[in-house]
N, C-alpha and C positions, 0 to 999 in steps of 0.2 A: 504494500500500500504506500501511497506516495507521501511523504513529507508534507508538513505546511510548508517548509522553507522551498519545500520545490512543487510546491501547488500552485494552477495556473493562478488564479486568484491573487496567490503570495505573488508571482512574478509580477503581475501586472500594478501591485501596489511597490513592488520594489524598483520599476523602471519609473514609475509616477513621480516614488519620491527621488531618484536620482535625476529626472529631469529637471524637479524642482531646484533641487540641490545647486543645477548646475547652474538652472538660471537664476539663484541667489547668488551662487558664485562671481556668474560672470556680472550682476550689478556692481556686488562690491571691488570686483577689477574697475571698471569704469569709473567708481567713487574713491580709489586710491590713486588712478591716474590722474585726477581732475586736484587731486589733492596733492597730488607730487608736481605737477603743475605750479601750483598759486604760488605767487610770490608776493612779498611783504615787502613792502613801501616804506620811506623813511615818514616816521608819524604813526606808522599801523596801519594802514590801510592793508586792508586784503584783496589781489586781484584774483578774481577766477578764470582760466582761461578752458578756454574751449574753441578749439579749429585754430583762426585767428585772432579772433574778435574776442576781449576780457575785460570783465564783469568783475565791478564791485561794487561791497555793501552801499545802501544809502543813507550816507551816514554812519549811525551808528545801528543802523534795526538792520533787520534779516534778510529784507529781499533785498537783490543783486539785480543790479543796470548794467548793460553795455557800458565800457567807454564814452563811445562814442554814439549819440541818438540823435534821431530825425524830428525836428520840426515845421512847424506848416505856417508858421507867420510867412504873409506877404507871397505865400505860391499856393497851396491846394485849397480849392474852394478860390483862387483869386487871378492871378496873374499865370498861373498853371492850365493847363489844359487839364482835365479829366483823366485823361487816354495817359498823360503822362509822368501824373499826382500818380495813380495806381502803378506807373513801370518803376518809380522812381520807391514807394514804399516796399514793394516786392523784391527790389534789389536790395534794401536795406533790409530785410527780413531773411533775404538766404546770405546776408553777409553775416549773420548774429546776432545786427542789432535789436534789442528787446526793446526797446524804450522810446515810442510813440509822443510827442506831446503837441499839444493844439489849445485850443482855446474856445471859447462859445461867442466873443469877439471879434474871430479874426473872420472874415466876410459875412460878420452877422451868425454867423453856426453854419453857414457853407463848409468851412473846411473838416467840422467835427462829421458830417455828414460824410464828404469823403472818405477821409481815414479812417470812421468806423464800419464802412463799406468796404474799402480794400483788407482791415484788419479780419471781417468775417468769415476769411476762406481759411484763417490761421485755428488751432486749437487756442481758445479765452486763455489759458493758465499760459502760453508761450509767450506770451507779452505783457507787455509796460505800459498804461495806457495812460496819461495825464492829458488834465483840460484845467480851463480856468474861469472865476469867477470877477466881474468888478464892474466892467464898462456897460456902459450902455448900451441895450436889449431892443429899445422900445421911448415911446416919447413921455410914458408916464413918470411920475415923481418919484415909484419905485421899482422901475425899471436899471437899477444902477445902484450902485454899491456894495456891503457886504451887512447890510441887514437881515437877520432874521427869515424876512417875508422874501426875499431877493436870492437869498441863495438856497434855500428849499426851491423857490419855483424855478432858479434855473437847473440847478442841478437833475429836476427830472426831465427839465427842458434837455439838458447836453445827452440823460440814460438815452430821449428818445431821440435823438437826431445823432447818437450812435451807433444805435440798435445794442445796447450792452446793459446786461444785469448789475451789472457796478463797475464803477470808477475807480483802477490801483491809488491814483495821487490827483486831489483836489486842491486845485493853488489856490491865495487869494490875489488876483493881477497887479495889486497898488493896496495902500494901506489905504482904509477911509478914515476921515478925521471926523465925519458925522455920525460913527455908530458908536458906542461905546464899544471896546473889544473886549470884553466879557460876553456879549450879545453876541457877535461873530464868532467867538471860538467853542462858544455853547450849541451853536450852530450847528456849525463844522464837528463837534462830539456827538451829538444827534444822529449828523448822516454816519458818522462810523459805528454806533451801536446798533444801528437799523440796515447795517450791514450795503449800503449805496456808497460807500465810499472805503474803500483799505488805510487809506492814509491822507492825509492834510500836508500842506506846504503854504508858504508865501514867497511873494515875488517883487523883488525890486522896492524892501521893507530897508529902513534905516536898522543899524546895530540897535540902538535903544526899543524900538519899536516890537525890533526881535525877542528880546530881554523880559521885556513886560509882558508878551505871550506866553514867552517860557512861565516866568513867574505866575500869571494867571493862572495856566494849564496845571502846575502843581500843586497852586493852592486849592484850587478847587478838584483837584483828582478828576481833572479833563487829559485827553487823548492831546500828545502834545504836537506842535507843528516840527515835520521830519525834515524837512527842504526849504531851500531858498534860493529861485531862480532872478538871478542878478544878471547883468550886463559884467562881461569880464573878457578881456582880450591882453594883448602885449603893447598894444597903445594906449588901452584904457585899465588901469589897475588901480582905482581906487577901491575897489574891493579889499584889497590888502590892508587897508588902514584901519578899520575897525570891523566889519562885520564881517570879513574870514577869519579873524580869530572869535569872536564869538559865537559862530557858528560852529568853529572847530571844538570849543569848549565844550560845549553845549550838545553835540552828537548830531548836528543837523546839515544831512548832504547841499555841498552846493552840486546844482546842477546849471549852467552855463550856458547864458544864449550868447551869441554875437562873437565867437569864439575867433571869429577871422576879421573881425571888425568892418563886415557888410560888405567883405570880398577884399580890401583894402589891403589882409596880408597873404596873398593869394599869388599875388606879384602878377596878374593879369594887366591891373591895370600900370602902363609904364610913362615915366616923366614924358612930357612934353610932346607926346602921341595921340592919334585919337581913341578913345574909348571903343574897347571889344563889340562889335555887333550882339546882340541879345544878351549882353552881361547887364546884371539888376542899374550898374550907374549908368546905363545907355538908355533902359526901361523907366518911363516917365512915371510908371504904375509901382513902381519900385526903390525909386530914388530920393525921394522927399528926403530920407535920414542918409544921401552921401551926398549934400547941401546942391540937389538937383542936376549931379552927374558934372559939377565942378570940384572937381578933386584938387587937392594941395598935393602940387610936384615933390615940395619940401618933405613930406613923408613918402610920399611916393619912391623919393631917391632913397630914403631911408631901411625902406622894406628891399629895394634892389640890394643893398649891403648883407642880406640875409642869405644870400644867393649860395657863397661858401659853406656856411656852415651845414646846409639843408641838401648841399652835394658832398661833403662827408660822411653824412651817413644815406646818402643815394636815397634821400628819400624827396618831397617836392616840398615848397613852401606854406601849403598846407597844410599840410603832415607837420612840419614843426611848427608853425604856428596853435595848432590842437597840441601836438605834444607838449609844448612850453606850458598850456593851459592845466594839462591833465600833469605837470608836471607835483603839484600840489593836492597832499594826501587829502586837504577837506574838500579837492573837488571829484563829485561820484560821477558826473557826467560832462560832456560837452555838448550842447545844441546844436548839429548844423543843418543850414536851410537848400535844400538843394531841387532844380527843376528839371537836371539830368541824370539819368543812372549813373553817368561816368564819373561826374561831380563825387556820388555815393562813394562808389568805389575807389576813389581817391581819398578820400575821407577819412574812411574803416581801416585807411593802413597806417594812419596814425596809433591806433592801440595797440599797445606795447612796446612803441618808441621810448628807451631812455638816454635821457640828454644829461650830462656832463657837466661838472660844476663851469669846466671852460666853456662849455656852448651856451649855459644859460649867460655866463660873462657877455661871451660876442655878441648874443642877442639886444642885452640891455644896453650896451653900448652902441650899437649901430642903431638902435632905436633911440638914444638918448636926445 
């Protein structure tokens, strides 16, 4: 008579569990690779890397952003075509990047319509989805700001013109000085216990501003703000003076728009030539913020100076302009804005660029 150990029955619960085995096995290969991978930043920062493209914390909380992430001021939903808002997210999506952000502002909720339209062909948990709250919606009197009554009605305004069961990261776009911010941050706690929002942020907040949110949020055992999407580039660093290190105290990812200062360190545009056909300073729809596509040579010559350092490590002006950026542990992301896939891909090869206490010297000096 036959065995249990060698009864069909036995065999088939024995190959069961060695399949399982294996495929526990081979996760935790995958989970020791990714982990022999990361490497640690001067400051702590953790990056995760994966293919090319490396992810870290925001901040100081758990999920993990791209480097490098896409957003849609001033192209999808606006000066973009459709056809090529979706070529330009989808290349960003099989390049790694996770990390989506928009706004309900930017063409009116045009662009939120877009991107939560190209984001739908993705699995929800593969991405990073931020939008924002503050400007005006509408002609009414509370149509705008971060009241109470304003950010409840847009926010389910942004779920529907997403098409998304919730929002990873709710920014607030500008500080209001007419709501009290206890009212705004009780808000913003609301939508995260009712599960419409994972996490909160603010955008382009003064250090003090930040301070008293924090303080707020503790005293009252509210959900605290994790991000602070500023303006920060190699031309513009006032960031550096007080609210990156309060942010860095504090555990609160910056995440970084304008990262190439509106194309400026791109090195496209050059001294005393004319402006690239179809670059944003040529686009009247686009140029309001590079003083209407009259550029200053004087910088212009400056960012030419950058030329060396960005051909020693064969990478393009780009590329170290993001890497100068991402060169600081309190920043979790960089924002860039692009209306061509190739833009993208240029882009994405800034992460895990490291620069050199000499390079960052020549940079600050040729920009000086």
């Amino acid at each position: 008579m036959t065995s249990d150990a060698e009864s069909p029955l036995s065999v088939v619960q024995n190959l069961t569990f060695a399949a399982t085995l294996e495929k526990w096995a081979t996760g935790f290969r995958q989970s020791e690779s990714i982990l022999e991978a990361s490497v640690v930043r001067e400051g702590g920062t953790f990056l995760y890397q994966e293919d090319e493209m490396q992810y870290r914390k925001l901040g100081k909380y758990g999920v993990k952003v791209s480097e490098v992430s896409l957003g849609s001021w001033l192209t999808y939903g606006g000066a973009t075509e459709n056809d090529a808002a979706k070529a330009c997210i989808e290349t960003a999506y099989d390049l790694g990047i996770n990390f989506f952000d928009t706004a309900n502002g930017y063409a009116r909720g045009k662009s939120e319509e877009v991107v939560g339209r190209v984001l739908s062909a993705y699995p929800r948990e593969s991405y990073f989805l931020a939008t924002k709250v503050f400007f005006p919606m509408g002609d009414g009197p509370n149509d705008r700001g971060l009241s109470r009554k304003h950010i409840f009605e847009q926010c389910h305004a942004s779920l529907k013109r997403l098409d998304k069961e919730y929002i990873d990261l709710y920014q607030c776009h500008r500080y209001d000085a007419d709501t009290p911010l206890e009212e705004t941050l009780m808000a913003l706690d609301d939508l995260v216990r009712q599960g419409k929002i994972l996490y909160y942020g603010v955008s382009q907040w003064s250090a003090g501003q930040i301070e008293d949110a924090v303080k707020i949020a503790r005293g009252r055992n509210l959900h605290p703000p994790v991000s602070n999407q500023p303006v920060y580039n190699a031309i513009n660093r006032d960031l550096e003076k007080e609210v990156m290190p309060v942010c860095g105290r504090e555990g609160i990812g910056l995440v970084v728009y304008s990262p190439l200062a509106q194309g400026l360190l791109t090195g496209k545009y050059k001294p005393g030539q004319p402006l690239p056909e179809g670059s944003r300073a040529a686009d009247e729809k686009q140029n309001m913020f590079l003083n209407g596509g009259k550029l200053d040579d004087d910088i212009l010559e400056k960012v030419q100076k950058l030329v060396p350092v960005a051909e020693r490590h064969g990478i393009t002006l780009s590329q170290l302009a993001l890497a100068w950026c991402l060169r600081k542990p309190e920043v979790s992301s960089v924002i860039i804005g692009a209306s061509k896939p190739s833009q993208i891909e240029d882009n994405a090869g800034a992460s895990g660029v490291t620069l050199s206490t000499d390079d960052i010297t020549a940079i600050d000096s040729a920009l000086a």
